[in-house]
C-alpha positions, 0 to 999 in steps of 0.5 A, a space after each residue: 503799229 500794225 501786227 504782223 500775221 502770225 504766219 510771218 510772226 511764226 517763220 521769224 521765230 523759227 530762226 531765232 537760235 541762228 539769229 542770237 548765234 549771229 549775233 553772239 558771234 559778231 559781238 565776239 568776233 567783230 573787228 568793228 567795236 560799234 558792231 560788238 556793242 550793237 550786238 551785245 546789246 540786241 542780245 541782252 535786250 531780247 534776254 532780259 529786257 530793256 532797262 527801265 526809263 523813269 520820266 522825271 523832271 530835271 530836279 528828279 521830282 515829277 514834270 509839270 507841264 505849263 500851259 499858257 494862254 496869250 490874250 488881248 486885253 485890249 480886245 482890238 486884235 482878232 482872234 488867231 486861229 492855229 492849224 493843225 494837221 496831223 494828216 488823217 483824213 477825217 471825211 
């Protein structure tokens, strides 16, 4: 994700007492319950920080991952050849 420049940066915090009083006031004042909590929720993100997400696996341990390899033991198939494009122009 590309930075933005500082000068937009810095014009964007300049507002940021108004922008947590819009959103103190929609999370008090909204008729919309999704709104309420869209809005509680920028605001305790930005005052203290997303909670952490822990990556585990479905038994809490850690998560493995298996990769797999089909071969032709009887060596009479071609070997297949898989593509992949991610989109970036490497010429």
């Amino acid at each position: 994700m590309a930075k933005a420049p500082a000068d937009l940066r810095s014009l964007a915090r300049s507002h940021t007492e108004l922008s947590v009083q819009t959103l103190a006031g929609i999370a008090r004042n909204s008729t919309s319950d999704q709104a309420r909590v869209a809005a509680a929720q920028a605001l305790l993100d930005r005052g203290w920080g997303r909670p952490e997400q822990s990556h585990v696996g479905l038994d809490g341990g850690g998560i493995k991952v298996v990769i797999r390899q089909i071969i032709d033991v009887t060596g009479e198939a071609a070997p297949v050849l898989i593509e992949h494009n991610d989109g970036y122009d490497r010429t």
